[in-house]
C-alpha positions in Angstrom: -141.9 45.3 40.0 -142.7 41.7 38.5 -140.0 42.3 36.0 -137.9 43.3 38.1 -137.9 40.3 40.1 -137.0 38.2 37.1 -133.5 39.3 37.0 -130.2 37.0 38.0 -128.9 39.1 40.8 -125.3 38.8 41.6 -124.6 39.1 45.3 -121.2 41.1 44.7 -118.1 40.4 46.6 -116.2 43.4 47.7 -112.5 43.8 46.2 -110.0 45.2 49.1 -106.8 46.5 48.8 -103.7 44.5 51.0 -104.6 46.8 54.2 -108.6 45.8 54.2 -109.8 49.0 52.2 -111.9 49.0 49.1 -110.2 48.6 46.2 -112.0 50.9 44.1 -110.5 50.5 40.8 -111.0 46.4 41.5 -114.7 46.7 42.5 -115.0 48.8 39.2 -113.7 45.9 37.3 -115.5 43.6 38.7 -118.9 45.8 38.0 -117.8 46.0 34.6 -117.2 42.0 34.2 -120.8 42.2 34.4 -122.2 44.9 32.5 -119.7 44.6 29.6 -121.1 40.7 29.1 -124.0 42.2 27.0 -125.8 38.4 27.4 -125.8 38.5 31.2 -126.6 42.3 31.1 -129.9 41.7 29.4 -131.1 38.9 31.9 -129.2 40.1 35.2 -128.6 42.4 37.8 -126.5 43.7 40.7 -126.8 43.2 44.6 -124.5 46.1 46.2 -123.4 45.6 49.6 -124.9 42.1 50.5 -123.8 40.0 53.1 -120.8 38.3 51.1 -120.0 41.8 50.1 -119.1 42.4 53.5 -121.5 44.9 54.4 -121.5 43.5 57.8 -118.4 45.3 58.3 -118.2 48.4 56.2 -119.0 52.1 57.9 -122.0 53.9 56.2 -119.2 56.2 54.3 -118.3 52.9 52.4 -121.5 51.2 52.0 -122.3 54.8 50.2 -119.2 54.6 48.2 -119.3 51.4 46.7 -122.9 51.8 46.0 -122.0 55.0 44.3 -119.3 52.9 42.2 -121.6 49.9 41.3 -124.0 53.3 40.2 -121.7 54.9 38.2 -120.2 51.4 36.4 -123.6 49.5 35.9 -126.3 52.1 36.5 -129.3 52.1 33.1 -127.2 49.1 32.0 -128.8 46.0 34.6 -130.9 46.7 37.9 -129.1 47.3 40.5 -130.2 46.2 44.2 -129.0 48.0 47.7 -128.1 46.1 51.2 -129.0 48.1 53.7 -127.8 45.9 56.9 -126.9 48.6 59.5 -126.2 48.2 63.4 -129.4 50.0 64.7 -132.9 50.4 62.7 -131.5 54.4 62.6 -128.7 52.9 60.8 -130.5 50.7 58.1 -133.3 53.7 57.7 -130.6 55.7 56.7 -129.1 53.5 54.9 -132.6 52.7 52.9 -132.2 56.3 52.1 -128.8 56.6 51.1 -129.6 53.8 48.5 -132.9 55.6 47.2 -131.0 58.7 46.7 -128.6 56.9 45.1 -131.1 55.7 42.4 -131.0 52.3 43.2 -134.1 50.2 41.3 -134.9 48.5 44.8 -133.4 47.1 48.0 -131.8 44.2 50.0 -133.2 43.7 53.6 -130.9 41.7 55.9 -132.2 41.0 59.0 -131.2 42.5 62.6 -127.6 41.7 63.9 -126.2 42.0 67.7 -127.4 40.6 71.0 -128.4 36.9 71.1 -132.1 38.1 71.6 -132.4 38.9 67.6 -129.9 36.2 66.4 -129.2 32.5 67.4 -132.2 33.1 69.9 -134.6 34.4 68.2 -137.7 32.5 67.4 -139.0 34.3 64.8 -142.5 32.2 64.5 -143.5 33.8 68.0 -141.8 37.4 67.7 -142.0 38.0 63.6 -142.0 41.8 65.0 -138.3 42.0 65.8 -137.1 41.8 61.6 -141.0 42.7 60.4 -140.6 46.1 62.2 -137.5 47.0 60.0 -138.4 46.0 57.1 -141.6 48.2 57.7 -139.3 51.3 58.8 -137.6 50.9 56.0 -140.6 50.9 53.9 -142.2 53.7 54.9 -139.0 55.4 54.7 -138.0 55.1 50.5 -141.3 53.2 49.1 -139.3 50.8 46.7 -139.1 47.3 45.7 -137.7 45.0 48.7 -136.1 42.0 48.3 -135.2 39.8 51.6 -132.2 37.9 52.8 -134.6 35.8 55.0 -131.9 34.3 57.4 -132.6 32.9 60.7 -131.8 30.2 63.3 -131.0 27.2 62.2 -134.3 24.6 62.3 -134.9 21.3 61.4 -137.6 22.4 59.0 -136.1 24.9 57.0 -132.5 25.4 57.9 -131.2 29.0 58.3 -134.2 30.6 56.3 -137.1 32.3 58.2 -140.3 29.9 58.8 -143.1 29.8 56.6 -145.8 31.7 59.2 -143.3 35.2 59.8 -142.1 34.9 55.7 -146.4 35.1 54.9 -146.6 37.9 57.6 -143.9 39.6 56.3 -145.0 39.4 52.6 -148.7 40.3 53.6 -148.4 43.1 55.5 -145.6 44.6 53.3 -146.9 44.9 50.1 -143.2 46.3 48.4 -141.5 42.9 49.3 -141.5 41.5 45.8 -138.8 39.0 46.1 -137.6 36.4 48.5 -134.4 34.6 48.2 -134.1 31.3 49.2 -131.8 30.9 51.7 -133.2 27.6 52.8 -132.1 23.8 53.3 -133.7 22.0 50.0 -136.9 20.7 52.2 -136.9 24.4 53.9 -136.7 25.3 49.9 -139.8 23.2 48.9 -141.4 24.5 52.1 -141.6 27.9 51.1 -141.8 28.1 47.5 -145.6 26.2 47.9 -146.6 28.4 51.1 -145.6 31.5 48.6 -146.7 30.1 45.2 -150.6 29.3 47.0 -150.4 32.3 49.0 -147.9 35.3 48.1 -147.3 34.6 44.6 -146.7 38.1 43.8 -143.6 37.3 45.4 -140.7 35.9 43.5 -138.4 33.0 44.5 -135.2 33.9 44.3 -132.8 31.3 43.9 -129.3 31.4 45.8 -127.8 28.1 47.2 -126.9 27.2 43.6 -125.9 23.4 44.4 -130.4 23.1 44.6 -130.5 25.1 41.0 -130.9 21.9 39.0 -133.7 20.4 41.0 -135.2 24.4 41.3 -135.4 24.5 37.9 -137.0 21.2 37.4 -139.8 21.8 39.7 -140.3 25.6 38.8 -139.3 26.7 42.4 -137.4 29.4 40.6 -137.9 32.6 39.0 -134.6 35.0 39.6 -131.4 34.6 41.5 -129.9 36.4 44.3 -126.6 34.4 44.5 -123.2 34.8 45.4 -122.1 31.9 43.0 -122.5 34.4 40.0 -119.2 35.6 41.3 -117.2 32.6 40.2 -119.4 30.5 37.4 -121.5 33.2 35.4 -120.9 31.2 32.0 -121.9 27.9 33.1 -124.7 29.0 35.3 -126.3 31.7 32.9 -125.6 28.3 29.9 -127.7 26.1 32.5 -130.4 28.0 33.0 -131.0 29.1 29.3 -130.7 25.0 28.6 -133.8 24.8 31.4 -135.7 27.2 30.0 -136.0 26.1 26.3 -136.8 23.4 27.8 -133.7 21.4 26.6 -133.1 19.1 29.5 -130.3 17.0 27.7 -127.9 20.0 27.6 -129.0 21.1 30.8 -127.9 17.9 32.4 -124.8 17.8 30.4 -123.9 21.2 32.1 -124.7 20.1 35.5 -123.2 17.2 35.8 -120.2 18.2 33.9 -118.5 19.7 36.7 -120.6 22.5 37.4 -122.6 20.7 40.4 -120.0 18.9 41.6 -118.2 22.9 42.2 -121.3 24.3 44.1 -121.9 21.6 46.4 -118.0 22.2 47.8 -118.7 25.5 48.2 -121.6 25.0 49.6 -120.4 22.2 52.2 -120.2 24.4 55.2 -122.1 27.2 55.6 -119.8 28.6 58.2 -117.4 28.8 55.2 -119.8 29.9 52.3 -118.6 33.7 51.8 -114.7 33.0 52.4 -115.0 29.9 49.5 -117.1 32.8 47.1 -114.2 35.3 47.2 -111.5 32.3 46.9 -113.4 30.9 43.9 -113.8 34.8 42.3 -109.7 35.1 42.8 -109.0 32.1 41.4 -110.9 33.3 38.5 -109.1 36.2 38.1 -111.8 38.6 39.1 -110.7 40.2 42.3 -106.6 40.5 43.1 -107.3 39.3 46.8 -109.5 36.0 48.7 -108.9 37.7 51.7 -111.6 39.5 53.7 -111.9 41.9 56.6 -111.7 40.3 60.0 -112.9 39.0 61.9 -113.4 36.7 58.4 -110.7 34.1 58.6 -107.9 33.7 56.1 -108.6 30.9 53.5 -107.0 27.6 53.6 -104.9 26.1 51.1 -107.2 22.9 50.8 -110.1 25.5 50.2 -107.8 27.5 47.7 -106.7 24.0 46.1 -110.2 22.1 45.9 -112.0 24.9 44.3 -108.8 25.4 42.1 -109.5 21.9 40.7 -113.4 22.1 41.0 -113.1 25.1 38.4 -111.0 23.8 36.1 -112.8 20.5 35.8 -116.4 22.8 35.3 -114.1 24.4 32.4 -113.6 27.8 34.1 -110.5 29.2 33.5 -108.2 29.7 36.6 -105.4 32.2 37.5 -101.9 30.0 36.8 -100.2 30.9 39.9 -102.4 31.6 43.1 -100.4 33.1 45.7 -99.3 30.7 48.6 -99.6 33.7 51.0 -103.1 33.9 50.5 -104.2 30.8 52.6 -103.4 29.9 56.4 
């Protein structure tokens, strides 16, 4: 389990076809972008069906499907990680299942979606029970490494990741939760990493708003990624983070401030934007033949499609020539 949480995780986008389906033959290709690059192979891994995947919006036939193609393409080659977000706790149990069957190496808990009660009104510090329960169903149901996408109402303290009392509840009573991204403000970020490095530290800090990767690094608040950035800057990221970890801060900085931060903190502006600018940024770099996702996800807009155009370029990641016009509101 502990090495397992060492891995880079790629939150996948999902490829779709002009009339919203999956684009099979694209999402196999983009799989194999991955598991080809033999250096990012041997340090990373796959999230299937997370939330910038879409999963939000995909039936349980398709959530099984393009888990079975991210199997088939990158399975005994890099880990590979499950969402298992589902409208009911019937639905994510079966999901859960679905995923173990599937042979996945562990899976990606998303919490509850729906009424107001479980979403912008929850408070999660006085009814933990409401995501802890899940995650405990889910548990008991396949008995394999959890990871969390700890998401929550937005707070002063910590953003939109879960407080630190339900996030120690949560890892104490549920001893299979071996990894915690950090879906966090950068105080929120801090916040958590101590309450989990004093008392869960066999619990990994996942990394994933990558605009905080620099400073993460610095302070060792960071041990694996689950991030959707992976989809548009694997080179410069994975040349980062070797830099930090041989300790060679020079070239480290060089890489971060030559483009590459300046890139993440645009698409990480707006959060209400944050999954539409992943899928622009992974057209734009030729690895998906579409920006657009299901709706109700709104179109992009061509000063999205042109910023992170000129954002990538200026990192040194090469573009398409000629992105569609038609693509953007």
């Amino acid at each position: 389990m502990a090495d397992l949480a060492d891995h880079l995780f790629v939150a996948l986008v999902l490829p779709l076809t002009h009339d919203f389906r999956i684009d099979e033959p694209g999402l196999r290709r983009l799989v194999r972008h991955y598991a080809e690059n033999k250096k990012f192979a041997a340090v990373g891994g796959l999230v299937a069906n997370p939330e910038a995947g879409e999963i939000f919006y995909l039936s349980q036939d398709e959530k099984r499907r393009a888990l079975d193609i991210v199997m088939e393409e990158a399975s005994g080659k890099m880990p590979i990680l499950a969402g298992t977000f589902g409208w009911t706790t019937h639905d994510v149990v079966q999901t859960a299942k679905d995923a173990k069957a599937a042979g996945v190496d562990g899976i990606f808990c998303i919490p509850p979606a729906g009424a107001m009660d479980i979403t912008t009104s929850w408070d999660a510090e006085k009814y933990p029970e409401v995501w802890l329960d899940q995650i405990k169903e889910q548990d008991r149901a396949v008995d394999l490494p959890i990871f969390t996408h700890p998401v929550a109402a937005s707070t002063a303290a910590y953003g939109i990741g879960l407080p630190k009392e339900p996030t120690l509840q949560i890892c104490r009573e549920v001893p299979n939760v071996v990894g915690w991204k950090m879906t966090y403000s950068y105080g929120g970020h801090r916040l958590i990493s101590r309450a989990l490095r004093s008392q869960a530290p066999r619990v990994a800090i996942m990394g994933a708003a990558a605009h905080y990767f620099h400073e993460n690094l610095a302070t060792g608040d960071f041990r694996g990624t689950i991030s959707g950035s992976w989809n548009y800057a694997l080179n410069p990221m994975l040349s980062h983070i070797e830099a930090w970890r041989r300790k060679d801060i020079d070239a480290a900085n060089q890489i971060w401030n030559g483009g590459l931060v300046q890139l993440h903190e645009y698409i990480y502006s707006e959060w209400g934007r944050l999954h539409i600018r992943y899928k622009i940024a992974a057209w734009l770099c030729g690895l998906v033949d579409s920006p657009l996702m299901r709706p109700p996800m709104p179109k992009p807009r061509k000063i999205e499609v042109d910023t992170i155009a000129k954002l990538l370029k200026e990192a040194g990641i090469e573009t398409i020539s000629k992105p569609d016009p038609e693509m953007a509101a």
